[in-house]
VOBAMAR-92672 format. One line per 2 residues: number of its first residue (from 1); their letters; for each residue y, z, x of C-alpha. Coordinates in steps of 0.05 Angstrom, whole numbers. Each point is the difference from the previous one (the first is absolute). Last residue first. Layout:
NUM> a> Y:Z:X ~ ...
END
This chain:
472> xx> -183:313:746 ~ 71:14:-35
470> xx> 59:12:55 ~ -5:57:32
468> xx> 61:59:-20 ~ 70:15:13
466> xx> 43:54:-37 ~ 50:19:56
464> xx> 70:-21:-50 ~ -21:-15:-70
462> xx> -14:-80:-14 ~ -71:10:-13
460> xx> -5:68:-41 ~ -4:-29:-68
458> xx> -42:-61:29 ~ -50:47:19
456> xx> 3:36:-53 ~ -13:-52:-50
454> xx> -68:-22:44 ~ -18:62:6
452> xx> -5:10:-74 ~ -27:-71:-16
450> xx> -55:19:54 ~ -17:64:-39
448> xx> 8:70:20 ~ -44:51:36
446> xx> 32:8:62 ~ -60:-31:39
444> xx> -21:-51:-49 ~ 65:-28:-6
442> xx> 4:-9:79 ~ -71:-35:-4
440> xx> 31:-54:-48 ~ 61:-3:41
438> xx> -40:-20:66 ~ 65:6:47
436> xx> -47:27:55 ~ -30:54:-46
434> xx> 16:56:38 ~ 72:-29:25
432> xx> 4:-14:-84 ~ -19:69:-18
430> xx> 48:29:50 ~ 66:-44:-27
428> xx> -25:21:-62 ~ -4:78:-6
426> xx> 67:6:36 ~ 38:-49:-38
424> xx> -30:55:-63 ~ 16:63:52
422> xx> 73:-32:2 ~ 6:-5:-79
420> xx> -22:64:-3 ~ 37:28:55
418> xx> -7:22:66 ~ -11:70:24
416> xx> 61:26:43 ~ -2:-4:78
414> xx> 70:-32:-1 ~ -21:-44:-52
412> xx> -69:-16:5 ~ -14:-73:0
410> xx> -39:4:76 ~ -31:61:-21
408> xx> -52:-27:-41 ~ -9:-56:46
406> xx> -4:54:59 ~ -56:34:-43
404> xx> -49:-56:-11 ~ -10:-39:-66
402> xx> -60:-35:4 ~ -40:43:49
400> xx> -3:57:-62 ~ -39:-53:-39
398> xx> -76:31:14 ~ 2:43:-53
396> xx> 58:-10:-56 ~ 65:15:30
394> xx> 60:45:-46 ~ 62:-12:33
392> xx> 47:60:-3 ~ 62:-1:-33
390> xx> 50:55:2 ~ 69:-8:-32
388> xx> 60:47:8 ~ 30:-59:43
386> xx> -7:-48:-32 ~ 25:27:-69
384> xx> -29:-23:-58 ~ 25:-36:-69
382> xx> 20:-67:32 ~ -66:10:29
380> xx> -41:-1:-65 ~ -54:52:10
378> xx> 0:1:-82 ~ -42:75:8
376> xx> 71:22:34 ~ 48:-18:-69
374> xx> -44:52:-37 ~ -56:-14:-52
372> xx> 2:60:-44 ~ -66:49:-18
370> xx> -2:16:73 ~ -27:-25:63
368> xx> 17:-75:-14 ~ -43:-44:58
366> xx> -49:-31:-39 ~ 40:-18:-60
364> xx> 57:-20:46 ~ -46:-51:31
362> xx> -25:-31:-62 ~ 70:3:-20
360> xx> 26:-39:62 ~ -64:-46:-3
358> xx> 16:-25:-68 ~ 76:-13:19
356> xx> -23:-47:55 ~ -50:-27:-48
354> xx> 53:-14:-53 ~ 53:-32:40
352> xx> -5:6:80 ~ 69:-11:19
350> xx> 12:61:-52 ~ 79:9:4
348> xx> -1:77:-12 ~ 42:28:-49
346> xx> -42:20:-52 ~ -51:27:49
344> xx> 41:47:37 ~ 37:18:-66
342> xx> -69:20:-29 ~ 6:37:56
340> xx> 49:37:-6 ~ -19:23:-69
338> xx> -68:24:16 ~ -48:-51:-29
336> xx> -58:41:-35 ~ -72:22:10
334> xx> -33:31:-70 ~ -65:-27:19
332> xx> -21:0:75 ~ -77:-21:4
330> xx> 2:-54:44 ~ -5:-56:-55
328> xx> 42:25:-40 ~ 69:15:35
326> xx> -25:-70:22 ~ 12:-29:-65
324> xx> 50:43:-20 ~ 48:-14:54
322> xx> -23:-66:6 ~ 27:-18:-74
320> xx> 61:44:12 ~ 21:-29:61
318> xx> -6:-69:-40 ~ 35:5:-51
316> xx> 60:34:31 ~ -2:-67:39
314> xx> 5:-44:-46 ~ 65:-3:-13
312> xx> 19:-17:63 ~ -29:-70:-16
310> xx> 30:-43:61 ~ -20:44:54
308> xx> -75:1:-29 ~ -6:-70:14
306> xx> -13:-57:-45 ~ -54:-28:-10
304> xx> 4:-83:-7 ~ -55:-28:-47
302> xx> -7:-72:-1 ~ -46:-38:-37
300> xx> -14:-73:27 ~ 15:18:64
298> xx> -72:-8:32 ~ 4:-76:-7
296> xx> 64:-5:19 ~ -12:36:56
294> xx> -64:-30:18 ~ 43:-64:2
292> xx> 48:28:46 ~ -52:16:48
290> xx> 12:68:41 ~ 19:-1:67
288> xx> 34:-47:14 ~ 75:29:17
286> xx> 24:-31:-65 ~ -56:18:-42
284> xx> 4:81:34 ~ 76:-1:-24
282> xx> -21:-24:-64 ~ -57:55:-4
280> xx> 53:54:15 ~ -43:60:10
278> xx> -28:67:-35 ~ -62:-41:-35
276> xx> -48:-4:-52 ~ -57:-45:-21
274> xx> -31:-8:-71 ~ -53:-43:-21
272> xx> -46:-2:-71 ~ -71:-21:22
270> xx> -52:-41:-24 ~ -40:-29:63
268> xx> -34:-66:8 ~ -43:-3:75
266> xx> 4:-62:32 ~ -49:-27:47
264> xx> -32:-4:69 ~ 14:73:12
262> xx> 19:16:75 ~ 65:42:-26
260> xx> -3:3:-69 ~ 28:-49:-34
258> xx> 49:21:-60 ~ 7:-23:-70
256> xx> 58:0:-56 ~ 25:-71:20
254> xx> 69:7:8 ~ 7:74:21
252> xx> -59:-1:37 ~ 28:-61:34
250> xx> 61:36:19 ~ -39:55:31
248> xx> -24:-47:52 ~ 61:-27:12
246> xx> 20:74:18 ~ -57:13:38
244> xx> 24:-60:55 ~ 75:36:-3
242> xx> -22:76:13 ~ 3:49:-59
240> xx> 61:52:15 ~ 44:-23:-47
238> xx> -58:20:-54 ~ 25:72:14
236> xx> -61:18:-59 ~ -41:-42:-29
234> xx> -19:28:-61 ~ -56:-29:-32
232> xx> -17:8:-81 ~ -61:-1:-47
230> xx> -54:-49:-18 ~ -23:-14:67
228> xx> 39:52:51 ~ -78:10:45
226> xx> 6:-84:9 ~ 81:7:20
224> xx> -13:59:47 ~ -63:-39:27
222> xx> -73:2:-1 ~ -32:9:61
220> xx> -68:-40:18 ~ -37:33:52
218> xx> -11:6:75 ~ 73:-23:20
216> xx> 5:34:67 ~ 15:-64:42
214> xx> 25:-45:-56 ~ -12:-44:-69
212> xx> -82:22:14 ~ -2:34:-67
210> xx> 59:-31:-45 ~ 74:30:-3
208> xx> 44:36:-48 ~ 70:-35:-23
206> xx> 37:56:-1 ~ -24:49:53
204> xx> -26:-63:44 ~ 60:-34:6
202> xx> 40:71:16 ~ -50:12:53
200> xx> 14:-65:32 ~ 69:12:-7
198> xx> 6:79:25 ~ 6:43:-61
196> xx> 49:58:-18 ~ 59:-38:-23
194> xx> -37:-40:-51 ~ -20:65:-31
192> xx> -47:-15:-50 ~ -1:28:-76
190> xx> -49:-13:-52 ~ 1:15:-69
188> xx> -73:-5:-41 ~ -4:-23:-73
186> xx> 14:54:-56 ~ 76:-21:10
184> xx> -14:-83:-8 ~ 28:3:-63
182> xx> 71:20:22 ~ 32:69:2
180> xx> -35:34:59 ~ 6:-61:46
178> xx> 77:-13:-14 ~ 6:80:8
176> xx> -37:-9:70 ~ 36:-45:27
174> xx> 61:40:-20 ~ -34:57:33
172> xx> -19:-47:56 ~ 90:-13:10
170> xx> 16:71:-3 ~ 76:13:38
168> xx> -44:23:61 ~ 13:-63:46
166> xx> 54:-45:-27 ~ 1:-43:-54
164> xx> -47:-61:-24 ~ -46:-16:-41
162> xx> -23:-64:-12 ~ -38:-12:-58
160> xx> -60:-60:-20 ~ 9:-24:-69
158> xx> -71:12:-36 ~ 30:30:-61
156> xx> -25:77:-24 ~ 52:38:37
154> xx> 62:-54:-23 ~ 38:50:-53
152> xx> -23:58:46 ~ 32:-11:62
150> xx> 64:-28:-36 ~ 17:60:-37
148> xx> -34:39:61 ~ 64:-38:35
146> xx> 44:31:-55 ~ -23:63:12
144> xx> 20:-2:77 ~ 64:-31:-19
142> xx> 20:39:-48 ~ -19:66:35
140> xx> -29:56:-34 ~ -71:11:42
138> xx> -61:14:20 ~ -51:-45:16
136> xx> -64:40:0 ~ -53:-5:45
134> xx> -45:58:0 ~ -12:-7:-86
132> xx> -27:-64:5 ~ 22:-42:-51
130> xx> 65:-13:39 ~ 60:42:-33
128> xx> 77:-13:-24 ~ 37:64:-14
126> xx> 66:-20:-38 ~ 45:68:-1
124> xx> -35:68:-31 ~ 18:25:-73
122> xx> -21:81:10 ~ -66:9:-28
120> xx> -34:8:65 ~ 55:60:10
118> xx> -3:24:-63 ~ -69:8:-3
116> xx> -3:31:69 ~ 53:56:-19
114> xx> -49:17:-60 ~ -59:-5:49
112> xx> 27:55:50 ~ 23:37:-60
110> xx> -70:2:-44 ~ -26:23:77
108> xx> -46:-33:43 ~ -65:35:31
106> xx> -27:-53:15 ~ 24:-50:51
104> xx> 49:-58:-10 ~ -2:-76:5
102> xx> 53:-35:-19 ~ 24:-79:-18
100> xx> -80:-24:10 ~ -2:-68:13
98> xx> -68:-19:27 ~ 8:17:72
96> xx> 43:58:-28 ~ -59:23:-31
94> xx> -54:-11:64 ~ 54:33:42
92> xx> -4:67:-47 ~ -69:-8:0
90> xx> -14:-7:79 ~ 52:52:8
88> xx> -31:46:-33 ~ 5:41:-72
86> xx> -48:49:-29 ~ 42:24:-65
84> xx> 21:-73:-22 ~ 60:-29:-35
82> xx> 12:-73:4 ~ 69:-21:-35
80> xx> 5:-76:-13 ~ 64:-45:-9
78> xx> 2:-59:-48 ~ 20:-57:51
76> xx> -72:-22:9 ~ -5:-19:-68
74> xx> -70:-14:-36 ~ -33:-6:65
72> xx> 33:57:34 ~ -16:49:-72
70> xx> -81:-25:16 ~ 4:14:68
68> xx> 36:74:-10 ~ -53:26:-50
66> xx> -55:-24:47 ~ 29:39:44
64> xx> 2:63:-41 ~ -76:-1:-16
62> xx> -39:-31:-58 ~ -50:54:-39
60> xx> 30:71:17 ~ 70:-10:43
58> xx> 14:16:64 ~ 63:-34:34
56> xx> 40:33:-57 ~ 42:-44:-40
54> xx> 83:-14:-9 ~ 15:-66:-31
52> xx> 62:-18:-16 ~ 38:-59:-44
50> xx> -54:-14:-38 ~ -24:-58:-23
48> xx> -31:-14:-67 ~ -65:-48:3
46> xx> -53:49:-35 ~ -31:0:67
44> xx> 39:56:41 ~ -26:40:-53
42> xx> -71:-14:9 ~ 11:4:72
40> xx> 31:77:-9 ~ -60:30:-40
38> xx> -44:-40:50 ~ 39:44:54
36> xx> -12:58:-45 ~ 48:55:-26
34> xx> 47:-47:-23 ~ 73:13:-27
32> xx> 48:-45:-30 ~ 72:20:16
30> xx> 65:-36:-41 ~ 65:22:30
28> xx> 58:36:-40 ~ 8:48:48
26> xx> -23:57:-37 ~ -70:-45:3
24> xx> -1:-1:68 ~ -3:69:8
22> xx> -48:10:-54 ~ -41:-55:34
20> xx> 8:33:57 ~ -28:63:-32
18> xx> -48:-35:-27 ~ -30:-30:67
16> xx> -3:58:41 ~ -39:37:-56
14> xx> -47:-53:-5 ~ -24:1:67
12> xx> -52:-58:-4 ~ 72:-47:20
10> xx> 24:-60:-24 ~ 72:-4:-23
8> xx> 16:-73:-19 ~ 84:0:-23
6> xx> 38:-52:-41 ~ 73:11:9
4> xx> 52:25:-48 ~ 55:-38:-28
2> xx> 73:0:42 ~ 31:68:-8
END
């Protein structure tokens, strides 16, 4: 047997902890015990890690959470156990928000924990994670860990980064990992959608704008890049940044200042930039559309994602991450992966990388009826029959005129209910009649963003009887 592992048990039930540490003990591991959480911080001090930490959420003098921080800051790959007897999901969500591996409710057995020791103890594959504990970077692939490699040796330079990949591989976690481990990570990080703005709203947003600059413009507003000062910006789907902003951004690039729109002079700003994007910038440069010099300019770093198709072995990662995550976070613990369909999931291409995989197992979380997640909760329609299923259109009030009956019926199948993916055509071709082609006010109606219509719209473009407005 390799040599035992360094164990924190902290728990005011001091039978509990004994005979763990009994357990553990047989095992050839080395348990500390702590009745108190400032028992358990004092121990945590004396500068020798440990390899697991298992503590109740309510401990006399410093609290279970507090327990958790100060093991994340020390090492945020040791894993941490919180036990409590008056769990919710507000608490269990709050510690896996900050990196909690478990969470488990009182009463728990001497074999329920045994089983859990070895489990957490059990030698894990590369697990790479943002400070904060929601928005981890998990993984085992060489090229995802060597671009952290790279992410993290230049973090604290002031070389801008591109990032670039396709949507939901996790280009702002990487912008946010750069943030998080350089200097500047106690200093504010700001994101803007570049994709979500208008021009002359997108000026104003980044650059801010003097009273008087324009009808409506009562006060002074600072902008994204003033507000960023002494941190990070993360311009997000930069290739969507009109032409005249573009030059403008160049200059703050070159200068380190911005002028705000109507101001008579300008303003210096210290801020580290990132931008992002899913497209071809080159191809963009040569259709004029983006400035090559910007480019250049903006290039200086570059980070290319790749997608979760390319690093299968990821994957199983992943599921399991969610799974417990969200397991936790809506009060299911103990809920598995049924067999088939971990099989489902394995062997599904994932067009939609990490977020489309992220909202499957949210989903299946949600929808699992037992203590398994079954091949139905997926709702993949490879996986479903058309015919055997029903899916009625939920309206919100006052948006039944939207989607009328005969267009419902006009992609049934032989009277037969559509499916998903016709429902989801469905959905937008009516939003967009509604909204006159106004893509921002679509979004709005089916509850998604305008980068998210936007990709499904040109997803379903070329397919036989999808038409829609053009953009207003």
């Amino acid at each position: 047997m390799e040599d035992g592992k360094r164990i924190l048990i902290a728990d005011s039930d001091q039978d509990l902890c004994k005979r763990l540490a009994g357990y553990l003990s047989r095992m050839g591991h080395q348990p500390r015990i702590s009745g108190t959480g400032a028992g358990a911080l004092a121990v945590l001090d004396e500068g020798n890690p440990f390899d697991l930490v298992i503590t109740a959420l309510n401990l006399p003098e410093a609290g279970g959470m507090e327990v958790l921080r100060r093991v994340k800051r020390s090492d945020p790959t040791t894993p941490v156990v919180i036990l409590t007897g008056q769990g919710s999901v507000k608490n269990a969500v709050e510690a896996m928000k900050e990196g909690a591996a478990d969470f488990l409710l009182k009463p728990v057995t001497v074999e329920l924990l045994e089983e859990l020791s070895q489990r957490m103890l059990r030698p894990l594959p590369p697990l790479i994670t943002a400070a904060s504990g929601d928005r981890a970077i998990v993984t085992q692939d060489a090229r995802m860990l060597k671009l952290l490699e790279m992410a993290k040796s230049v973090a604290d330079s002031r070389a801008t980064v591109l990032i670039s990949g396709e949507s939901g591989t996790g280009k702002e976690l990487f912008a946010r990992y750069l943030h998080q481990n350089s200097s500047r990570a106690k200093g504010p990080f700001i994101a803007v959608n570049c994709a979500s703005l208008p021009e002359g709203l997108l000026e104003s947003e980044l650059f801010g704008h003097e009273k008087g600059a324009f009808t409506g413009a009562i006060t002074r507003k600072l902008g994204r890049f003033e507000l960023a000062s002494g941190g990070t910006i993360l311009l997000d789907e930069i290739s969507e940044m009109a032409v005249v902003l573009q030059a403008k951004l160049l200059r703050v690039l070159q200068e380190g200042e911005i002028d705000r729109v109507g101001g008579k002079q300008p303003v210096p700003v210290d801020v580290r930039v990132v931008a992002t994007t899913n497209r071809d910038l080159k191809e963009h440069i040569a259709k004029g559309e983006f400035r090559e010099d910007l480019y250049y300019r903006l290039n200086v770093i570059p980070l290319k994602v790749p997608p979760l198709r390319e690093r299968k072995g990821d994957v199983s990662l992943l599921l399991r991450h969610f799974l417990d995550n969200f397991a936790a976070g809506n009060n299911k613990p103990g809920l598995s992966l049924s067999r088939a369909a971990e099989l489902a999931l394995t062997g599904h291409a994932w067009p939609g990388n990490v977020r489309e995989l992220q909202n499957t197992m949210e989903r299946a979380v949600l929808l699992a009826s037992g203590p398994e997640i079954t091949p139905e909760a997926l709702l993949f329609d490879d996986l479903l029959a058309e015919e055997t299923v029903p899916l009625p259109l939920t309206l919100a009030p006052g948006q039944e005129d939207l989607f009328p009956e005969k267009a419902v019926e006009s992609i049934s199948h032989s009277g037969l209910p559509p499916t998903l993916r016709d429902a989801e055509k469905l959905l937008i071709q009516q939003a967009l009649h509604h909204t006159e082609g106004n893509r921002t006010h679509a979004a709005k109606v089916l509850g998604i963003s305008v980068r998210t219509l936007r990709n499904k719209l040109n997803e379903y473009k070329n397919e036989r009887g999808f038409e829609v407005q053009e953009e207003v």
